[in-house]
C-alpha positions in Angstrom: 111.2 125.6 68.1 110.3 121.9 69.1 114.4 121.2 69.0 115.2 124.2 71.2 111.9 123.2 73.2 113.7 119.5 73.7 117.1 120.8 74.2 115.7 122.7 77.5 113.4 120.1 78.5 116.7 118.0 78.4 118.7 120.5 80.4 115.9 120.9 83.4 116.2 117.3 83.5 119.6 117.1 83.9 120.2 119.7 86.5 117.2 117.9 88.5 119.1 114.4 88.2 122.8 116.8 88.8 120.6 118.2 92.1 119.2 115.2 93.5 122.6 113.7 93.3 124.0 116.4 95.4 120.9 115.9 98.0 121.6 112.1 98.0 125.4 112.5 98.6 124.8 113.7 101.9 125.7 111.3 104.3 123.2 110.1 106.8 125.5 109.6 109.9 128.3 112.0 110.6 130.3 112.5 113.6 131.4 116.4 114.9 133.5 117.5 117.7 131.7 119.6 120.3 132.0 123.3 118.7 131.5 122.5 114.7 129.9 123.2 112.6 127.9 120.9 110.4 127.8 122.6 106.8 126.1 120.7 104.1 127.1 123.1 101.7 125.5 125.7 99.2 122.1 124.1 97.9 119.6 126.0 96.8 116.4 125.5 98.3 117.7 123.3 100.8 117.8 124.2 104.9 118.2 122.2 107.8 115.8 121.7 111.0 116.2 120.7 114.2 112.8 120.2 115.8 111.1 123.4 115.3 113.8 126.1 114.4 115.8 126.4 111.0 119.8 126.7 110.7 121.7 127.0 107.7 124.7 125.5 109.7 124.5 123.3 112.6 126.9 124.1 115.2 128.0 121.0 117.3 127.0 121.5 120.9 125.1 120.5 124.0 122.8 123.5 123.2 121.2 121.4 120.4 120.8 118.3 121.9 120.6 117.9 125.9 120.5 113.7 125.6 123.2 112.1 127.0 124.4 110.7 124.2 124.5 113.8 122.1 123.1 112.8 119.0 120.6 114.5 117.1 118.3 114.1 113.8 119.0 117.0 111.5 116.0 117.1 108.8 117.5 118.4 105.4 114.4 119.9 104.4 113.6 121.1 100.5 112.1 124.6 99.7 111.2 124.5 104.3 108.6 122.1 103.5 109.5 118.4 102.0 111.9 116.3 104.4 114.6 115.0 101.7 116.5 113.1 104.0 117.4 112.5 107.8 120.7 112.8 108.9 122.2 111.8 112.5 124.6 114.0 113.6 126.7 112.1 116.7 128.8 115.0 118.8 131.9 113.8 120.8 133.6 116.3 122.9 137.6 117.1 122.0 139.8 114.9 123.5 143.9 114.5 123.5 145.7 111.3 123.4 149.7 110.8 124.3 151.1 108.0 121.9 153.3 106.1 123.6 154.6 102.8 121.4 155.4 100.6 124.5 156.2 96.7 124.0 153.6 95.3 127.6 153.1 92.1 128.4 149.7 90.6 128.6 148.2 87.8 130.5 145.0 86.2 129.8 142.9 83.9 131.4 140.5 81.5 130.0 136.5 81.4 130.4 137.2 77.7 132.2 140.1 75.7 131.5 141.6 75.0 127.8 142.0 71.3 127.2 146.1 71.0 125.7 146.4 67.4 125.9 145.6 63.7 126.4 147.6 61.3 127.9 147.5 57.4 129.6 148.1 57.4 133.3 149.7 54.5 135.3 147.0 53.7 138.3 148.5 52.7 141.6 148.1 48.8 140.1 150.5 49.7 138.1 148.1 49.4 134.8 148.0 51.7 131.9 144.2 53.8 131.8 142.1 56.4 129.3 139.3 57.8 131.5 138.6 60.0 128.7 138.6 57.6 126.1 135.3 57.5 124.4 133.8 61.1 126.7 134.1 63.3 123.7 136.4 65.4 124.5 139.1 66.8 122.8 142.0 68.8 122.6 140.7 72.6 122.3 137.6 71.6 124.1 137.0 73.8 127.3 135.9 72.6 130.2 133.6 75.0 132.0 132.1 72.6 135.0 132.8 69.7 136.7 129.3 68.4 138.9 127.7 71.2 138.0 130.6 73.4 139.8 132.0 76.2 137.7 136.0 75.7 137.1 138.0 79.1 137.8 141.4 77.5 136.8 143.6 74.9 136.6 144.4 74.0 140.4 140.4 74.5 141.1 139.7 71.7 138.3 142.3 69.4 140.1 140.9 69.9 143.9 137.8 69.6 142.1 138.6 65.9 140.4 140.1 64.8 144.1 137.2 65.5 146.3 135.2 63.4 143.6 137.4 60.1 145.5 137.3 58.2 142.5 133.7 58.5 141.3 132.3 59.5 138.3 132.0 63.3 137.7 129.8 65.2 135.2 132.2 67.3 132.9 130.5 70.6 131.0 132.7 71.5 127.9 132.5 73.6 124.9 133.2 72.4 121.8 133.0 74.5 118.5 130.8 76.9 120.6 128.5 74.0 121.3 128.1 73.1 125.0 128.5 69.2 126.1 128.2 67.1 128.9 130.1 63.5 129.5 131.0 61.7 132.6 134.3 60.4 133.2 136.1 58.0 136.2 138.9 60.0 137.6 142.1 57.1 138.1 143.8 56.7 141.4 147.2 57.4 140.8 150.5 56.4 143.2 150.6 59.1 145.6 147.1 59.1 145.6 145.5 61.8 143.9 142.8 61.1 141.2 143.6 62.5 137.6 141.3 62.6 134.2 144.3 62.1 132.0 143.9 65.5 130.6 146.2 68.3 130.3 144.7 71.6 130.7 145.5 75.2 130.7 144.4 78.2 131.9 145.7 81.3 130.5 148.2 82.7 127.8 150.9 84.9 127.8 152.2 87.0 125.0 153.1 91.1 124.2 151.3 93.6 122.7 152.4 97.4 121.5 150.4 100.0 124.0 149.6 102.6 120.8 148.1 105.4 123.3 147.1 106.8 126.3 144.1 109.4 127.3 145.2 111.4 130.3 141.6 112.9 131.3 139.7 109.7 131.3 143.1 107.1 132.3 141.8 104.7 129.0 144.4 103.6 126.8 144.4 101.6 123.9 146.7 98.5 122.6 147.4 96.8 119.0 145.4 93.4 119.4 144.8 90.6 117.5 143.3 86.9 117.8 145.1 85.2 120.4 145.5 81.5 119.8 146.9 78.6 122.1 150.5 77.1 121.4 149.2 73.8 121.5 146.2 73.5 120.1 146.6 76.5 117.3 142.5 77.8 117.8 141.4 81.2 119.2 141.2 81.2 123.3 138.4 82.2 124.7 139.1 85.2 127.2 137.5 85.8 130.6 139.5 88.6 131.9 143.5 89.8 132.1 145.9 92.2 133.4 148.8 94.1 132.0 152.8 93.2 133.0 155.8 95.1 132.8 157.3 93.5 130.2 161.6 94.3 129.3 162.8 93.3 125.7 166.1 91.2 126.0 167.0 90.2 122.7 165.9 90.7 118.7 166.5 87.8 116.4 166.4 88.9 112.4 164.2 86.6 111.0 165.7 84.9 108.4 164.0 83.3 105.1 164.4 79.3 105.8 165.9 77.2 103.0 163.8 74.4 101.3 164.8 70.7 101.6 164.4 68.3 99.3 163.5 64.6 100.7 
């Protein structure tokens, strides 16, 4: 009697763990197209509410949630008393995409100008300088201001350094994320324009594989990655950019390059 009395008390407890397994493996987010259904399944004792009212199934629509955003809390309720577990149900109307596969060009422009290079610069007396030396900037800095006046590109950073006539300016960069400020002398060159010695850039060109396109709503999506600077090799910080017809010439085969001994 007290082994067939353990034997069941063993069995209860198992199909309570076996049950509440099946309660917990319900998701708490899930995602339905406008007109589903949301079926949790067969569980006995278990029935869903919305607000007030009960429903065995949920059916996806703007009927049961009027927000804007069309997501509603679903309580999974046990025996129509004891909440269980909450569940947000997020509905998205039907939409159809045309995939399209299409090589497009991209253009990219730079939050500021992308600092690519250093270099000396031969004044008009004919001597060697380094305004930069010793300002703290490198190559991959950006340089967002110049006298406090936001740089849009490259030729706005040059008319910028001209008007200056020589005198010092105060430079804003980012470096490593980390905003600076130095001042530097612009040099005088020959034809007598002033220069920092610096050799910036402001956008980036490359292609990218337009995947699809949504006809109702004119979005459209594109394969994209990190895009980093030829020069400099780190990640370039994007402002804005546009899409360019773009026409494959040629494919090279890449082919596996053979080791050299020195």
């Amino acid at each position: 009697m007290k082994k067939t009395r353990k034997i069941l008390i063993i069995a209860f407890l198992l199909c309570v763990f076996i049950y509440w397994c099946k309660i917990d493996s319900i998701p708490k987010s899930i995602i339905l197209y406008n007109g589903e259904q949301l079926n949790l399944g067969d569980f006995f004792g278990i029935s869903l509410k919305i607000g007030n009212e009960d429903y065995n199934t949920v059916l996806a629509s703007t009927n049961v949630n009027e927000e804007k955003e069309k997501i509603s809390n679903v309580d999974v309720k046990l025996f129509n008393t004891f909440t269980v577990k909450e569940v947000s149900v997020n509905i998205i109307d039907k939409t159809s995409v045309i995939p399209i596969g299409q090589v497009s060009g991209l253009k990219l422009y730079t939050n500021g100008v992308l600092v690519v290079g250093m270099s000396e610069i031969r004044g008009e007396d004919n001597k060697k300088y380094k305004p930069y030396e010793n300002s703290g900037i490198e190559e991959g800095d950006r340089i967002l201001k110049i006298n406090n006046e936001e740089i849009r590109d490259t030729n706005h950073l040059i008319e910028v350094v001209n008007k200056s006539g020589g005198k010092e300016v105060e430079i804003e960069y980012v470096k490593n994320s980390d905003i600076n400020k130095c001042n530097i002398k612009p040099i005088k060159y020959a034809d007598g324009s002033y220069k920092l010695g610096l050799w910036v850039r402001d956008s980036s060109a490359g292609i990218g594989t337009l995947t699809f396109y949504e006809p109702s709503t004119g979005n459209f999506a594109a394969l994209g990655h990190g895009i980093t600077d030829s020069d400099t090799g780190d990640l370039v910080e994007i402002q804005n950019g546009e899409f360019l017809t773009t026409k494959i010439l040629s494919i090279i085969k890449g082919e596996k390059r053979k080791s050299w001994k020195n």
